[in-house]
C-alpha positions as CSV (number, residue, x, y, z in Angstrom):
1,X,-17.8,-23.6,-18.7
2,X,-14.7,-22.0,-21.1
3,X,-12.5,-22.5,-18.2
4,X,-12.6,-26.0,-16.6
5,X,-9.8,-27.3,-18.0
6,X,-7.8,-24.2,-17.1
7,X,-5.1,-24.0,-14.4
8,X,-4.4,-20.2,-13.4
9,X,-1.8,-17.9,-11.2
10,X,-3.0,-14.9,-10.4
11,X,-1.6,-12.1,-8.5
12,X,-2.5,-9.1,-7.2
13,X,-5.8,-11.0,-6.4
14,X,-6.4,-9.5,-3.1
15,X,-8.3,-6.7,-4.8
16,X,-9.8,-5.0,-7.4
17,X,-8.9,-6.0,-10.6
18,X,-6.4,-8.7,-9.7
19,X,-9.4,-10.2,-7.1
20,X,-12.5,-9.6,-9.6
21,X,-10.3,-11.7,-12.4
22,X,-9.6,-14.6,-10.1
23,X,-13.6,-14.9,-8.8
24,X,-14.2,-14.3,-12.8
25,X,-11.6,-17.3,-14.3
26,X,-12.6,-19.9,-11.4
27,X,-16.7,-18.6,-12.0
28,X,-16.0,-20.2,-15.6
29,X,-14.3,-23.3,-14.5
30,X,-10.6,-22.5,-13.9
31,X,-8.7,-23.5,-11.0
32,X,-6.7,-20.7,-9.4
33,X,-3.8,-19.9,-7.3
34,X,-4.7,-16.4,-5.9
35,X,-1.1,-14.7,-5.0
36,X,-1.2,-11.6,-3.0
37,X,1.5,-10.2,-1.1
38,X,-1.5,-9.3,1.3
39,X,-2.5,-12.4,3.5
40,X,-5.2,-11.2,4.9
41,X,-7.2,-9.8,1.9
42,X,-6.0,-13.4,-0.5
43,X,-7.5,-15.3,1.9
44,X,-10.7,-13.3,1.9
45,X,-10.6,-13.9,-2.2
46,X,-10.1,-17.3,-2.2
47,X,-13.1,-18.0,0.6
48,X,-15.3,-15.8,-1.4
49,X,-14.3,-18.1,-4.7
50,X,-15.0,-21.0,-2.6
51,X,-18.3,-20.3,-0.9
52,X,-19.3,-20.2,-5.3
53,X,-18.3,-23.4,-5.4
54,X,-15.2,-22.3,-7.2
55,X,-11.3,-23.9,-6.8
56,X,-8.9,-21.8,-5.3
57,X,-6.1,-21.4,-3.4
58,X,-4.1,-18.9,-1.6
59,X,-0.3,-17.6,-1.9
60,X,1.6,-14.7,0.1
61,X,4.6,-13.6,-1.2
62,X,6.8,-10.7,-2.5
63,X,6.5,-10.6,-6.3
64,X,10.2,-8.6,-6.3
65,X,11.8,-12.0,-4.7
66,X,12.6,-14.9,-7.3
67,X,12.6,-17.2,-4.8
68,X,8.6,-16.2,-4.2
69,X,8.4,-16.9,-7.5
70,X,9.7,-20.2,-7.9
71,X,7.6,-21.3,-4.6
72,X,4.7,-20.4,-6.6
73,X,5.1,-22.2,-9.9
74,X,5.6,-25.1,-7.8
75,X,2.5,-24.7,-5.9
76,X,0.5,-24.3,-9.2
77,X,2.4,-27.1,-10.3
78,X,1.5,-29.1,-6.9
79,X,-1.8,-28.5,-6.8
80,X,-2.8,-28.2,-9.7
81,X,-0.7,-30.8,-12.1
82,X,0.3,-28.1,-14.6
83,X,-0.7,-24.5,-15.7
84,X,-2.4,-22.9,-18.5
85,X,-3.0,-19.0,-17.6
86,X,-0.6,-16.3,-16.3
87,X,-3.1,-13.1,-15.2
88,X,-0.3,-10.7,-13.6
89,X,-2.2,-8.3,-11.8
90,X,0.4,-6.9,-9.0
91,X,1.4,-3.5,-8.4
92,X,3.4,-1.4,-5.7
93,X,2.4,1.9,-5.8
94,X,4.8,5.1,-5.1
95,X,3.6,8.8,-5.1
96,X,2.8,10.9,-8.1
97,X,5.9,12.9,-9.0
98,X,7.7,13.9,-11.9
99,X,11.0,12.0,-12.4
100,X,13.0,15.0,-10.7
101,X,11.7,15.1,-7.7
102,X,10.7,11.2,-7.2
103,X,13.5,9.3,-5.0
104,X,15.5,6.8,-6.6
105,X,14.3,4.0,-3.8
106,X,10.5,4.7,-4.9
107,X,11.5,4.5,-8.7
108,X,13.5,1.6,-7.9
109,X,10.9,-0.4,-5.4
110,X,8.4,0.2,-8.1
111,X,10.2,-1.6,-10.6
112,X,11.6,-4.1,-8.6
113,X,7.7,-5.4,-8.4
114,X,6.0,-3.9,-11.2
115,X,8.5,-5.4,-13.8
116,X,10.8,-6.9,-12.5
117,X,8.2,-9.1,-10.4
118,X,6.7,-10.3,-14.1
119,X,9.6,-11.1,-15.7
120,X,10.8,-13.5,-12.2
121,X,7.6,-15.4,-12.8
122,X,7.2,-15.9,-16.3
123,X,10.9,-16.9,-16.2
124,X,10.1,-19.8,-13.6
125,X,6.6,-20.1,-15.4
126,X,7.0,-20.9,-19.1
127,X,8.7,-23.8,-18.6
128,X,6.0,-25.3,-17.0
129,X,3.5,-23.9,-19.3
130,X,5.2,-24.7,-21.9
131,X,6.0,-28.4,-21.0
132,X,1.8,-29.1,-20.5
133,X,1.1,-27.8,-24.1
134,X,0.8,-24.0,-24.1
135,X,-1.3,-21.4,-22.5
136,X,-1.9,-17.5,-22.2
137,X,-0.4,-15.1,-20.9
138,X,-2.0,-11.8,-19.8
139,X,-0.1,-8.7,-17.7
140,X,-2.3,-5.6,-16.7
141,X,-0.5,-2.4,-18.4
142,X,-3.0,0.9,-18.4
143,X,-4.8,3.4,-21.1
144,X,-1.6,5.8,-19.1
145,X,0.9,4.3,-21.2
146,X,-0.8,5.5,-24.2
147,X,-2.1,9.0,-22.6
148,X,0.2,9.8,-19.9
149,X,-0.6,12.5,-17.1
150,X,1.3,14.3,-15.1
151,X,3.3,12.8,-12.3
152,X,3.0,9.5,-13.5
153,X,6.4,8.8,-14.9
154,X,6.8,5.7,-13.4
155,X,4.5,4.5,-14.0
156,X,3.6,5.2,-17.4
157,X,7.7,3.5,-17.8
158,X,6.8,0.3,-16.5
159,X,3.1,-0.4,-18.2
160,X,4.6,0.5,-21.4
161,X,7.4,-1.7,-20.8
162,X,4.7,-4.5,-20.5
163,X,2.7,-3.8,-23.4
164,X,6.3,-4.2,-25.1
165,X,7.4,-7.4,-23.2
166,X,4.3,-9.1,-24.3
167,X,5.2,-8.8,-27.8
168,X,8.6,-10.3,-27.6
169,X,7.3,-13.1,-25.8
170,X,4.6,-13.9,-28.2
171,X,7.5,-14.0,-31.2
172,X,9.5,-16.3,-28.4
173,X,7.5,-18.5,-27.0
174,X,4.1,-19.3,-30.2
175,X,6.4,-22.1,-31.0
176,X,5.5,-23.6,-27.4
177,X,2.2,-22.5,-27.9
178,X,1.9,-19.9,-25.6
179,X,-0.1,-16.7,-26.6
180,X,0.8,-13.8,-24.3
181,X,-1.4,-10.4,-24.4
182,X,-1.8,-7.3,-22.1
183,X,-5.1,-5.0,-20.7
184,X,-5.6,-1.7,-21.0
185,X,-7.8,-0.6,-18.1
186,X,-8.9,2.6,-18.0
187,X,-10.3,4.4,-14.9
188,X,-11.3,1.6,-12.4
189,X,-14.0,1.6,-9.7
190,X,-11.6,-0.2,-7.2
191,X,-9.5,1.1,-4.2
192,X,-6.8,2.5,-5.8
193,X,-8.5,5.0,-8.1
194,X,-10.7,6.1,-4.9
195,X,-7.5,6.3,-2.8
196,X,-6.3,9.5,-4.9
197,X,-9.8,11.4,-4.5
198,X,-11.2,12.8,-1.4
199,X,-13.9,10.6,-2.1
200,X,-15.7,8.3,-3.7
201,X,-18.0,10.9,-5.6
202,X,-15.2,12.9,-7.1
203,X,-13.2,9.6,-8.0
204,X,-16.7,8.9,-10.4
205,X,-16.7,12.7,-11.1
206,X,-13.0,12.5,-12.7
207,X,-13.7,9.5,-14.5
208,X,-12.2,10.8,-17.9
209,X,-14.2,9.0,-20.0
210,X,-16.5,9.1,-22.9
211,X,-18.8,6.9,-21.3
212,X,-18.7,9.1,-18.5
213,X,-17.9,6.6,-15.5
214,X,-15.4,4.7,-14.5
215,X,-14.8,0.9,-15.7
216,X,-15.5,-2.2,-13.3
217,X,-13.1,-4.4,-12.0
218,X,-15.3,-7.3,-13.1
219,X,-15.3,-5.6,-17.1
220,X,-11.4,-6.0,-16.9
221,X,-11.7,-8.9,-15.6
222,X,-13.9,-10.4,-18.2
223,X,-11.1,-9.1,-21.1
224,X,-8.9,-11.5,-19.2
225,X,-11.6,-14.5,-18.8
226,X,-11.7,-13.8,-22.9
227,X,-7.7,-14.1,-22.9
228,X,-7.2,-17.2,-21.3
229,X,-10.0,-19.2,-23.1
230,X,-10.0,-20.5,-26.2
231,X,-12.0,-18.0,-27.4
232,X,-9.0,-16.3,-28.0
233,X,-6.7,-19.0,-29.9
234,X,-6.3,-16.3,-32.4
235,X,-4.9,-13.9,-30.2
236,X,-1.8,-12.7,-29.2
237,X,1.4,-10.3,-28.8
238,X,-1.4,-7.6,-28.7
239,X,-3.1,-5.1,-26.1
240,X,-6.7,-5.2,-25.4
241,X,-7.7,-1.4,-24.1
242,X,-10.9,-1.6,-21.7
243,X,-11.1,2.3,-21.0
244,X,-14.6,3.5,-21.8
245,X,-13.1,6.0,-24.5
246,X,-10.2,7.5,-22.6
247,X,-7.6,7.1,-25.0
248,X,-10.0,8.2,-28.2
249,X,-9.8,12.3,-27.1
């Protein structure tokens, strides 16, 4: 397995995307700390990766708080002796509106734990990573940051902000070999995209895509299982876009 020797946070991993790369990264050998600010829906990740035959374990915390972030570093590092992989998967959603009509506290509670989250644990993070002899780093951005739609301001900001931070800490940190990368996903089968449709059949209707349906959490998933194996030594500072031809019309 690419992963065995692999030590991994990820967050976000009580669903979709975030859940389908931790089952993904400890199917290939990895061991994971699944962090979710959800307790409830972790724990249900980290007993399905178990029941596998997979090595997992659970953290609940708010990304936004530093103080989350430092207790979970120092699991990985407890549990694990050391980490490899960063897969940054979190979001807090706020609603669709245009930046003059969206309140400051939504604009602000987004960022708090869309960006500002990321940069609290790869600021306690590195160190570590960097101290055990590299690693990779991957943070979710979205095809939206390259085709924006209406209403989506926010969020649009903050993806593009990661595909940028990524960059910077390629340049930073290669000299500690650490590679750091984002994804692209496009339209995902997974409870968020379903949760702005009045139902499930015209969430795969509006897929937007030139393959005509919408991506699976497990294909983003595997980008990131490519990311944080050797596979991809060559890699980094770079965006890998998984959106079934969104972004091509």
């Amino acid at each position: 397995m690419r992963l065995e020797t692999k030590k991994a946070i990820v967050t976000g991993a009580g669903g979709g995307i975030g859940r389908a790369v931790a089952e993904a990264l400890a199917r290939e050998g990895a061991a994971v700390l699944c962090a979710d600010i959800n307790e409830a829906r972790v724990n249900k990740t980290v007993s399905e990766i178990t029941k596998a035959g997979g090595m997992a374990n659970a953290a609940v915390g708010d990304m936004s708080q530093e103080a989350n972030a430092k207790d979970l570093v120092a699991a990985a590092k407890s549990e694990w002796g050391g980490l490899t992989s960063i897969v940054c998967s979190h979001i807090r959603d706020v609603p669709y509106l245009p930046v003059t009509e969206l309140p400051l506290e939504e604009w602000q509670g987004s960022l708090d734990v869309n960006l500002t989250g990321v940069f609290l644990l790869l600021k306690n993070a590195i160190p570590i990573m960097a101290g055990g002899g590299g690693g990779s780093i991957t943070l979710m951005a979205s095809q939206l940051a390259f085709a924006p739609k209406p209403g989506r301001a926010w969020y649009v900001a903050q993806k593009g902000a990661l595909i940028s931070l990524v960059k910077a800490l390629a340049v930073d940190h290669a000299k500690d070999k650490i590679r750091a990368n984002t994804i692209s996903p496009g339209p995902t089968a997974d409870d968020r995209f379903f949760s702005q449709w009045p139902s499930e059949e015209e969430a795969h209707a509006n897929a937007s895509t030139l393959l005509g349906r919408l991506g699976d959490p497990a294909e983003m998933a595997a980008g990131a299982g490519f990311l944080a194996s050797d596979d991809a030594s060559f890699v980094t500072g770079t965006d890998l876009l998984i959106d079934g031809g969104y972004t091509a019309v």
